[in-house]
C-alpha positions as CSV (number, residue, x, y, z in Angstrom):
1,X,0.0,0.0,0.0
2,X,1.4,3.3,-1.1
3,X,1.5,6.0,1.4
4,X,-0.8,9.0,1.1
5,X,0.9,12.7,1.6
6,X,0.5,16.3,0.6
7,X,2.6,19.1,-0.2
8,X,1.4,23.3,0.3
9,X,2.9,26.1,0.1
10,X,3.0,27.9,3.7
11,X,0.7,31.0,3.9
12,X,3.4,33.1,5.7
13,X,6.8,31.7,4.2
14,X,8.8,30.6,0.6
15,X,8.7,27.0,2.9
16,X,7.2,23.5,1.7
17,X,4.8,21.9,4.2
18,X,4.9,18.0,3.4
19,X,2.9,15.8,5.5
20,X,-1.0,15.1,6.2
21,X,-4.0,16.9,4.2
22,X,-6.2,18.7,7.1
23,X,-9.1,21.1,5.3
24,X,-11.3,22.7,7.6
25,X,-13.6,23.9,5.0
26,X,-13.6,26.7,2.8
27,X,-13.5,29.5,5.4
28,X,-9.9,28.6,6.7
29,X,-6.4,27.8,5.5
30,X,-6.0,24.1,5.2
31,X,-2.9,22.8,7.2
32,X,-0.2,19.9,6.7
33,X,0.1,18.1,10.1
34,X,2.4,15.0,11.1
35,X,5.7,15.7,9.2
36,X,8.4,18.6,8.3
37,X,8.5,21.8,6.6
38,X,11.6,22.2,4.5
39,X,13.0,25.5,4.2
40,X,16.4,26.9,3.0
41,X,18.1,23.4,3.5
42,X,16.7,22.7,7.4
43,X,13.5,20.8,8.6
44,X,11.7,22.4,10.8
45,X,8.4,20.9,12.7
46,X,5.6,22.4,12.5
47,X,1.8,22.2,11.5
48,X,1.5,25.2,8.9
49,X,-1.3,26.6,7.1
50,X,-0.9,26.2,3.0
51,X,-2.5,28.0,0.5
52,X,-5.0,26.0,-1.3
53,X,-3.7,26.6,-4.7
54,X,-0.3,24.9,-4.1
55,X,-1.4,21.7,-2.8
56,X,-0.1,18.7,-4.1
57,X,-1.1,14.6,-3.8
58,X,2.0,12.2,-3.7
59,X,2.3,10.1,-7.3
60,X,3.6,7.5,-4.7
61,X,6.8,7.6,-7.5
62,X,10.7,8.6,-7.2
63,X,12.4,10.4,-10.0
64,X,16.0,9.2,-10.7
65,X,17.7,11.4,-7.9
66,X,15.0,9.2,-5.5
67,X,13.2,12.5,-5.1
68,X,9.4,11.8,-4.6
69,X,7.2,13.0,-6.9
70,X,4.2,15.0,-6.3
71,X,1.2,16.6,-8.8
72,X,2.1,19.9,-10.0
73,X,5.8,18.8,-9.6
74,X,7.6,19.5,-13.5
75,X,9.8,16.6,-14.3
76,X,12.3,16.6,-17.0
77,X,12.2,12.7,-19.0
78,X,14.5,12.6,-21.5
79,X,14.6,16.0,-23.7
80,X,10.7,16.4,-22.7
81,X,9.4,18.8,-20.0
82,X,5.9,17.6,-18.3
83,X,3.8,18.7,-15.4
84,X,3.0,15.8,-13.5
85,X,-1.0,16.1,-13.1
86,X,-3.8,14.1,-11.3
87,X,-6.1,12.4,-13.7
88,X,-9.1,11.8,-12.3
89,X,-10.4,9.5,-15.5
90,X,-8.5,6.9,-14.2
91,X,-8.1,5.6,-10.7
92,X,-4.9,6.6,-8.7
93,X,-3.1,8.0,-11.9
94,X,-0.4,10.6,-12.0
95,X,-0.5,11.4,-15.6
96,X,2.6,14.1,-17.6
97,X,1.4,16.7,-19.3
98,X,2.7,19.4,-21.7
99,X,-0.1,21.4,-22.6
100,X,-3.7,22.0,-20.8
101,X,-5.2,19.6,-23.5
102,X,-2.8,16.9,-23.9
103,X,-1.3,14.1,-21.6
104,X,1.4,12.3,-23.7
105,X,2.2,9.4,-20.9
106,X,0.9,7.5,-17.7
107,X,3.4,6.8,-15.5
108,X,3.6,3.2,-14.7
109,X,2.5,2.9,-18.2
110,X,4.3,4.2,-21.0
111,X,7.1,6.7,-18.8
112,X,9.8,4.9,-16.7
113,X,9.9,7.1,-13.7
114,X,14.1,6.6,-13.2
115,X,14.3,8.5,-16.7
116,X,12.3,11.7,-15.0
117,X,14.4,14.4,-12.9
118,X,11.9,16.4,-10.9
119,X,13.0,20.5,-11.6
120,X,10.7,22.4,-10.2
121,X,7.2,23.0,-9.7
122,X,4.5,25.0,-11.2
123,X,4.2,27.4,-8.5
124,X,7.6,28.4,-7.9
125,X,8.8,27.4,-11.8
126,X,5.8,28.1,-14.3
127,X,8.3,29.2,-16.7
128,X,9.8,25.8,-17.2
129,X,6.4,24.2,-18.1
130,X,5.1,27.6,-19.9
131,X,7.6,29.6,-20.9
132,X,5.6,32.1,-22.3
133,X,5.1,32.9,-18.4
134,X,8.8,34.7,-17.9
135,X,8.5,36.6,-22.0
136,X,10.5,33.5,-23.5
137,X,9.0,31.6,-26.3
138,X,6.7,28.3,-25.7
């Protein structure tokens, strides 16, 4: 059984929360509780708030550096650039995708996952999925 865990972006920092998924409903901050936040190289404990936006499911998958992979993490495979997204077609499947209405591979399926490097993310890094985002050319 592959264990289930959530990143967020903290409401009051640059930090990563990783840990459990607590939502009190739409009229509060959700927060990550159980695990570390990482921040500027140190773990620090805490149970932070996360902006709703930035949360991301585990794919329950390593990329080649043993990195975990979680959705709206942007993976290098090969000379490709993805964003690793949740499709909710299929059951518990962490699809790639490189445009809002195209997914190219399933992980699992058709993408070994020790051939992905995971770069960035789309929050912190939407230029390397878009880069019409920073003025570059897509």
């Amino acid at each position: 059984m592959r264990t289930i865990k959530f990143k967020g972006k903290c409401c009051h920092s640059d930090a990563w929360a990783y840990g459990n998924l607590v939502d009190y409903g739409e009229d509060e901050y959700p927060e990550i509780q159980g695990f570390d936040v990482y921040h500027e190289g140190n773990d620090i404990w805490q149970e932070p708030t996360v902006e709703r936006d930035t949360i991301g499911q585990v794919a329950g998958l390593y990329d080649k550096n043993g990195k975990e992979i979680y959705e709206g993490d942007i993976v290098r495979c090969n000379e490709f650039v993805y964003e690793v997204v949740y499709e909710r077609k299929r059951f518990a499947s962490f699809a790639l995708r490189r445009d809002k209405d195209m997914y190219d591979h399933y992980f699992g399926e058709a993408m070994e996952c020790d051939a992905c490097e995971v770069i960035g993310n789309i929050h912190d890094n939407p230029e390397l999925v878009n880069p019409a985002a920073k003025g570059g050319e897509q």
